[in-house]
MIDOSE-1310 file (N, C-alpha, C; in nm, 2 decimals, decimal comma, always signed):
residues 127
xxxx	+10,42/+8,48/+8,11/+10,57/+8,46/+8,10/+10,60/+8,32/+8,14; +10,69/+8,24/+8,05/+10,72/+8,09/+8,09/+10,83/+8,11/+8,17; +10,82/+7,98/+8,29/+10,94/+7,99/+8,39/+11,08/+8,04/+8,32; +11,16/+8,12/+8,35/+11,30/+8,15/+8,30/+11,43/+8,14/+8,37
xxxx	+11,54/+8,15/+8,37/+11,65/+8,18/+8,44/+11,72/+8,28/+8,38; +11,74/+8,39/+8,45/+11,84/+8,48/+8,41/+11,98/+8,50/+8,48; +12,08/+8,51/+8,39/+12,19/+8,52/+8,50/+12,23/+8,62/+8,39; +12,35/+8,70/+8,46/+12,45/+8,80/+8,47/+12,57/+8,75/+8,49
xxxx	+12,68/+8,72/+8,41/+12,84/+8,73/+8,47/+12,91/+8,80/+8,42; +13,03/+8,81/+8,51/+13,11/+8,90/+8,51/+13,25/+8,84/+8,39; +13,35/+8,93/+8,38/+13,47/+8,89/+8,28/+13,51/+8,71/+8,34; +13,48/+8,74/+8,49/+13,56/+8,58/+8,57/+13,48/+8,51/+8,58
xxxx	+13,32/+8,54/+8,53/+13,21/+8,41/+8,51/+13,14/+8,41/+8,66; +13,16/+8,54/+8,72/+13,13/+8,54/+8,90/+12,96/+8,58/+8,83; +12,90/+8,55/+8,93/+12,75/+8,60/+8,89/+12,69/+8,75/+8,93; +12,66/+8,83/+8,87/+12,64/+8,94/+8,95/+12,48/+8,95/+8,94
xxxx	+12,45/+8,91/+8,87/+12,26/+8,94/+8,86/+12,21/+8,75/+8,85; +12,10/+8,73/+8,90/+12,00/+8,60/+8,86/+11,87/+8,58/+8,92; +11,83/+8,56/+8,82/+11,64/+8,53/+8,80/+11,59/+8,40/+8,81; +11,56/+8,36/+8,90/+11,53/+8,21/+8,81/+11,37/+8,16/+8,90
xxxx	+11,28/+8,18/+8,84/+11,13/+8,08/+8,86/+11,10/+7,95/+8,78; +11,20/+7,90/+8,77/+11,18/+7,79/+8,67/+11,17/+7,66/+8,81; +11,12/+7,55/+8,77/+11,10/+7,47/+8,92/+11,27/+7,39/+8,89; +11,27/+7,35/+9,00/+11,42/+7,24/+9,03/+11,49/+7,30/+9,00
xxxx	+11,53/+7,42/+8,98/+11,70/+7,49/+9,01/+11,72/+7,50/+9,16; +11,63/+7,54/+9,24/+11,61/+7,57/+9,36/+11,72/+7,68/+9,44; +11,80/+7,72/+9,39/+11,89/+7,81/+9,41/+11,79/+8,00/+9,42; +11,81/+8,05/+9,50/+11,81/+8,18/+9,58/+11,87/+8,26/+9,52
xxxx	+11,85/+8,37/+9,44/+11,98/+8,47/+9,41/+12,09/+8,53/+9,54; +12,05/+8,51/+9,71/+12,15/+8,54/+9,75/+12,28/+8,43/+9,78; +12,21/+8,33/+9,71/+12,29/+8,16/+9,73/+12,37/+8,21/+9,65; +12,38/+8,26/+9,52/+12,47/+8,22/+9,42/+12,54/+8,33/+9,37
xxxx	+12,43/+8,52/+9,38/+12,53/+8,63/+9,36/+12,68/+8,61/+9,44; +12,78/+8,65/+9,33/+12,90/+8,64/+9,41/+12,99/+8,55/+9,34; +12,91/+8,41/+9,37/+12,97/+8,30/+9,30/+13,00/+8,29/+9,16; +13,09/+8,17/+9,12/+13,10/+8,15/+9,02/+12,99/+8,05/+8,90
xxxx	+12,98/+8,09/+8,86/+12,87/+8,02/+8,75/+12,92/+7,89/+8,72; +13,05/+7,92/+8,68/+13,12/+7,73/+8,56/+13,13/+7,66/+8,74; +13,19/+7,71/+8,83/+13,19/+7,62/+8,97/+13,06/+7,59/+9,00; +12,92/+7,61/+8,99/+12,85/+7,61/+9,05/+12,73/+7,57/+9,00
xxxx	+12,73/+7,58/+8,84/+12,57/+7,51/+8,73/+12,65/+7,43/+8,63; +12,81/+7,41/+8,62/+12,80/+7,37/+8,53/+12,92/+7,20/+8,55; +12,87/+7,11/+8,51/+12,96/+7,00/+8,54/+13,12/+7,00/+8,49; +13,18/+6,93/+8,58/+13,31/+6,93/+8,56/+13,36/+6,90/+8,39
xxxx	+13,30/+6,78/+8,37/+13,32/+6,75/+8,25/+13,27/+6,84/+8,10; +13,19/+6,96/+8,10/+13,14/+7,03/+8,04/+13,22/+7,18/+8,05; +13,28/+7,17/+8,18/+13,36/+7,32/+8,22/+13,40/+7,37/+8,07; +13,56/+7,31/+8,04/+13,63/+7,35/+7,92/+13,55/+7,43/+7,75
xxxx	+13,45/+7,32/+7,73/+13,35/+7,39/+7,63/+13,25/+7,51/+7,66; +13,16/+7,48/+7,77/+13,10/+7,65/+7,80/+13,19/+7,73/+7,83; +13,32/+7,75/+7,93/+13,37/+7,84/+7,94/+13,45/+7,88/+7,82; +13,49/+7,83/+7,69/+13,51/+7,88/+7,56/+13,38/+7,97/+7,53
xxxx	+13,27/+7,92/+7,52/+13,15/+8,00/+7,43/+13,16/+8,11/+7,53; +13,12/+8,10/+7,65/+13,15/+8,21/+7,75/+13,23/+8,33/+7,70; +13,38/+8,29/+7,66/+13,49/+8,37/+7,63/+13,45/+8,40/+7,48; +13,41/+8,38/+7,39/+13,41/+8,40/+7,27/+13,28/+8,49/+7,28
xxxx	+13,19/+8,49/+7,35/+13,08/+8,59/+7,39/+13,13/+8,72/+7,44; +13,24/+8,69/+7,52/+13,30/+8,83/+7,58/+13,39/+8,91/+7,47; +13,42/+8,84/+7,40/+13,52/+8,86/+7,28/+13,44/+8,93/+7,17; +13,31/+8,93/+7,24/+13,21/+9,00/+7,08/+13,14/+8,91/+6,96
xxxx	+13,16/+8,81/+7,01/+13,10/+8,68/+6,94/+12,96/+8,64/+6,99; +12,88/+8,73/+7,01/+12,77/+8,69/+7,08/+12,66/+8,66/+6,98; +12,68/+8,71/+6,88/+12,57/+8,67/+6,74/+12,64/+8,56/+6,73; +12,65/+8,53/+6,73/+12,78/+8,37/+6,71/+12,68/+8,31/+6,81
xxxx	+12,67/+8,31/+6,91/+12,63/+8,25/+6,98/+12,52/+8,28/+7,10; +12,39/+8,38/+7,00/+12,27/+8,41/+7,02/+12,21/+8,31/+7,15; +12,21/+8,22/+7,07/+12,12/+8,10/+7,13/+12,22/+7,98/+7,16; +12,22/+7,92/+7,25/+12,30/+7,82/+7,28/+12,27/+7,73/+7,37
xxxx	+12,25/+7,65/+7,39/+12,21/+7,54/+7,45/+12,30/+7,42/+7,53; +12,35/+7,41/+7,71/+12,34/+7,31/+7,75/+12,28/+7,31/+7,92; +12,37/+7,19/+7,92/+12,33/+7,15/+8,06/+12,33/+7,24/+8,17; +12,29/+7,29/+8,30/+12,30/+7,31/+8,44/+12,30/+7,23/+8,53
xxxx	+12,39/+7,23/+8,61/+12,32/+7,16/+8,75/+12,23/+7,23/+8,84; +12,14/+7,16/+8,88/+12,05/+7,21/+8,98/+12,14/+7,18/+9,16; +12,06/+7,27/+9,23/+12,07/+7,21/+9,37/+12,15/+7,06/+9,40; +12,02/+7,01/+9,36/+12,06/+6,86/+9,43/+12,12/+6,81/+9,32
xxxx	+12,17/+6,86/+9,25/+12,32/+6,78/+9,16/+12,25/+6,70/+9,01; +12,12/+6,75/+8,97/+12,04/+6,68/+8,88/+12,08/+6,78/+8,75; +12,07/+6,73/+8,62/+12,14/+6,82/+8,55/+11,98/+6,87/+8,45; +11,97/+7,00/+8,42/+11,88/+7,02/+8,35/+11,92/+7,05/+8,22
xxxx	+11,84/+7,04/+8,13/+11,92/+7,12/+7,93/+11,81/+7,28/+7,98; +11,90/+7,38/+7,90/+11,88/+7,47/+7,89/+11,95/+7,55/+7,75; +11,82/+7,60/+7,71/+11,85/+7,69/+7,57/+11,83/+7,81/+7,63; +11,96/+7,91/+7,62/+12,01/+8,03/+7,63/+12,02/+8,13/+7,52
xxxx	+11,94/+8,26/+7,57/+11,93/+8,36/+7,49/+12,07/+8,45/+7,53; +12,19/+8,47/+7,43/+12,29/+8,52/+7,51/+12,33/+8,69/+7,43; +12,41/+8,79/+7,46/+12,40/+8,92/+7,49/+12,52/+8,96/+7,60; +12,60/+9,04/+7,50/+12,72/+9,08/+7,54/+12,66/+9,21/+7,59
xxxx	+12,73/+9,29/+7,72/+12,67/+9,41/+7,80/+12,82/+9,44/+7,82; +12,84/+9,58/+7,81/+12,93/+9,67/+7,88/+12,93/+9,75/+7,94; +12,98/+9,79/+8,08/+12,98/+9,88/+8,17/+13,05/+9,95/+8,22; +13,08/+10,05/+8,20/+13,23/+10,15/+8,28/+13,36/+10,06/+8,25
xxxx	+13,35/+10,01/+8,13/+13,45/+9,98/+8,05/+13,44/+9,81/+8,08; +13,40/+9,76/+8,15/+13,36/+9,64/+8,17/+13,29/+9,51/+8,11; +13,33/+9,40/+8,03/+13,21/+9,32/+7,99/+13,13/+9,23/+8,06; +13,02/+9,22/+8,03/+12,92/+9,10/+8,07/+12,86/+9,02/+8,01
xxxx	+12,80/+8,87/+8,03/+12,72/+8,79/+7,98/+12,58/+8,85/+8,04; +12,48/+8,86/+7,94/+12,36/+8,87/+8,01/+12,26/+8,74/+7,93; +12,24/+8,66/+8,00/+12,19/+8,56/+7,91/+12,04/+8,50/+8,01; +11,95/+8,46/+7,94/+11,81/+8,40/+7,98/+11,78/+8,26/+7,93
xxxx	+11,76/+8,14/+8,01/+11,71/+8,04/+7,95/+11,58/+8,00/+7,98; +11,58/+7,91/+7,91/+11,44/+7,85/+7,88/+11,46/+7,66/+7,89; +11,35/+7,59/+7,94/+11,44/+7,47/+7,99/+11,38/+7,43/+7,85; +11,44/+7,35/+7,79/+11,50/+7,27/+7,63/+11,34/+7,25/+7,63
xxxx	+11,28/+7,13/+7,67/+11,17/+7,11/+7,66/+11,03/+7,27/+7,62; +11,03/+7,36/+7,66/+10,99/+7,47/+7,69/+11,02/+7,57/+7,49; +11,15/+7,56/+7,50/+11,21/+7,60/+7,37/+11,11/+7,63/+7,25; +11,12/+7,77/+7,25/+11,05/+7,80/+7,06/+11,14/+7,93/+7,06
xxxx	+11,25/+7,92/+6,95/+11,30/+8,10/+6,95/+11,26/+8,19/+6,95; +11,13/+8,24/+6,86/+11,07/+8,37/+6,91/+11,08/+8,38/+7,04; +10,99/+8,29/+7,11/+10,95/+8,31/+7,24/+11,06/+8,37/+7,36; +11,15/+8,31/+7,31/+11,29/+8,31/+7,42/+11,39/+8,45/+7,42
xxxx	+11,40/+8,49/+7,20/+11,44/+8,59/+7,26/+11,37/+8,71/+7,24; +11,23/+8,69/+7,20/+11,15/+8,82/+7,29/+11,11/+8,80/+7,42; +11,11/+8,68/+7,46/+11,14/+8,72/+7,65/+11,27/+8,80/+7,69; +11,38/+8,74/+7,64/+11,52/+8,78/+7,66/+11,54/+8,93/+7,67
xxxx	+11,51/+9,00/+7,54/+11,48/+9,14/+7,52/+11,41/+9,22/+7,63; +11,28/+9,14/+7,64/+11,21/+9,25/+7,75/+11,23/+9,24/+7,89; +11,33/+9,08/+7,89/+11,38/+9,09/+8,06/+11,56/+9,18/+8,06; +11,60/+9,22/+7,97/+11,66/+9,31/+7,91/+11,62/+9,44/+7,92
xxxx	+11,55/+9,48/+7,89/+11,45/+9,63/+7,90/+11,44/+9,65/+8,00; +11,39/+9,56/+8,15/+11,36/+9,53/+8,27/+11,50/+9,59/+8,36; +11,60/+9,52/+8,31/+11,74/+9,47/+8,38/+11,74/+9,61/+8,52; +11,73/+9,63/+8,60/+11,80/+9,73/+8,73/+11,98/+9,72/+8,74
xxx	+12,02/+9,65/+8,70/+12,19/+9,61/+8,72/+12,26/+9,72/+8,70; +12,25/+9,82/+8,57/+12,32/+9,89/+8,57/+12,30/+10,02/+8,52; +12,12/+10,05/+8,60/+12,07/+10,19/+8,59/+12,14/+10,24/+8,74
């Protein structure tokens, strides 16, 4: 299995689930459960457009936007590209982003979203 990042958010973009063995994120899932995702991976200047695809993913637009691709910040403030496998989830009437990346470099689509799927099949969040 190639290094990955998984996250989970909620309607407010807060994080409820994340995976990540990929090197230089360096982030802890108990560092960031809780938090917000756009405050916390994604740069100021970038906010406005991912949190649209964000919202248009919650909106049921998620084949729309299967695969998607950008930036994170890491820890020390370094920005990585990241292609995202993305997946609308509903729970007790609730939606979520369940999405998996792959860092750009790394990138082949099969690969990402039959990782995505079976870290999907995996998920504990909402057995």
């Amino acid at each position: 299995m190639p290094p990955y990042l998984l996250v989970v958010l909620d309607e407010n973009g807060t994080i409820v689930d994340f995976q990540c063995d990929m090197e230089g994120i360096d982030y802890e899932p108990q560092q960031v459960i809780g938090k917000n995702w756009f405050d916390l991976f994604i740069d100021p200047a970038d906010k406005e457009k991912i949190f649209t695809v964000f919202k248009e993913i919650l909106e049921g637009k998620d084949r729309e936007y299967e695969t998607y691709k950008n930036d994170i910040l890491t820890k020390n403030g370094s920005h990585k590209l990241i292609d995202f496998y993305n997946k609308l989830l509903t729970h007790n009437g609730k939606r979520y982003t369940f999405s998996v990346g792959l860092e750009h470099y790394t990138y082949e689509p099969s690969l990402l979203k039959e990782l995505a799927l079976q870290l999907y099949e995996s998920l504990d969040l909402f057995k």
